[in-house]
N, C-alpha and C positions, 0 to 999 in steps of 0.2 A: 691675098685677102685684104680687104677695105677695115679701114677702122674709122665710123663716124660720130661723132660726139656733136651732140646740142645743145651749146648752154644757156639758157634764158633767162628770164629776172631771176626765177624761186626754185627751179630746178636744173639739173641736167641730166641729159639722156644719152644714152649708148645702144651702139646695135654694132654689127657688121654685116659685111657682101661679100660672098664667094657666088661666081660665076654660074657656080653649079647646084646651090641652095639658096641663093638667094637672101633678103636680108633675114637677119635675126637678131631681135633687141639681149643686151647682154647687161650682169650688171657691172658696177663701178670698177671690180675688181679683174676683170676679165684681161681687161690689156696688158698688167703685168704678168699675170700668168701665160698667156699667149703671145708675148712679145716677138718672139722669131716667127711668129707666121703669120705677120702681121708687112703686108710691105708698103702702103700709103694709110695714110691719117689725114682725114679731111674733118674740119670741125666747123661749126658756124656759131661766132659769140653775139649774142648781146650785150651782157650783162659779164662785169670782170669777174674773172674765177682763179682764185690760187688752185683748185682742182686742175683746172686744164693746163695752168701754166707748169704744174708737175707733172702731169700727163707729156705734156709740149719737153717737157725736160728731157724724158724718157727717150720719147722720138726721135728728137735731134742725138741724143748718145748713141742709137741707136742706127742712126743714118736712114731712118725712113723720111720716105718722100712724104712732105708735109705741103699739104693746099688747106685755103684759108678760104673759105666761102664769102664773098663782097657783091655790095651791092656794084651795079655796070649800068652805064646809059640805055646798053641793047646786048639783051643773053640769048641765044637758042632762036634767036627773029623776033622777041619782044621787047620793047621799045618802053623805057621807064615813064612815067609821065613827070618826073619832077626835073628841071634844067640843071638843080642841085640834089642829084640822086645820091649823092653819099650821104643824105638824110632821112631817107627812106631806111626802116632795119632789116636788117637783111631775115628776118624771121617774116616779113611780108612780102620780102623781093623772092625769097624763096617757093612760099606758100603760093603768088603769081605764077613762079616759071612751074612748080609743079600742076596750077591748073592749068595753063596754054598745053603741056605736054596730055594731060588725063584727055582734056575737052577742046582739039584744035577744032579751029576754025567755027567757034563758039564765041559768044556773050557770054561772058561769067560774073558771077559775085563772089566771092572768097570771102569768106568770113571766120574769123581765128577767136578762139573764144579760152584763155590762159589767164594772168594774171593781169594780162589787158585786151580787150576788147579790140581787133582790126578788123575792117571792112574794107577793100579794094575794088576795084573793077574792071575790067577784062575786055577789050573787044575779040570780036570774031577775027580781025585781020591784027591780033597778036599786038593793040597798043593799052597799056598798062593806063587807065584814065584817073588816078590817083585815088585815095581813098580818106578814110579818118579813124582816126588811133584814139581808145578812152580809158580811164580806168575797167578793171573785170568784175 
């Protein structure tokens, strides 16, 4: 079972994956209660969080496989539009690979609407044409 955590400016969120159910959002307290059945922990940060760093604490004692969600030049066949992609947050680079995946070989507009405002843009042949970030 998957354990995914979200952490963003003003909140953070929890779910997990099993194979056979699929995801289900979960609250804060879930992971130490379920900790052995638990065997990757994938999280994506924005925003610093002493939550996830004891969560992070946990996992490593624990010897689960830990992945760190980052933003990449080109994920999945989508091609970032910034030459300095590691500026881009990865709460946009995400919210992009999950529209290329819902709507291939589409035009898209991604719009994130939280405690800030993103808008991105999408071609149909999977190139990320950048976007613009404001307050929410």
């Amino acid at each position: 079972m998957n354990f995914l955590v979200d952490v963003g400016n003003s909140n953070i969120k929890y779910c997990v994956y099993h194979e056979s159910s699929g995801y289900q959002r979960v609250a804060s307290d879930w992971f130490e209660q379920h900790l052995t059945e638990v065997n990757v922990f994938v999280y994506a940060q924005v925003a610093p969080s002493d939550e996830l760093n004891r969560l992070l604490a946990l996992a490593k004692n624990a010897n689960l496989h830990i992945i760190e969600a980052r933003v990449t030049a080109k994920k999945l066949g989508v091609t970032c539009a910034y030459s300095q992609f590691h500026t881009l947050g990865i709460d946009r680079w995400l919210a992009v690979l999950a529209a290329a995946y819902l709507y291939p070989r589409q035009d898209v507009i991604v719009v994130d609407a939280g405690t800030a405002m993103t808008v991105d843009v999408l071609t149909e042949n999977q190139r990320h044409l950048g976007g613009w970030i404001m307050p929410g």
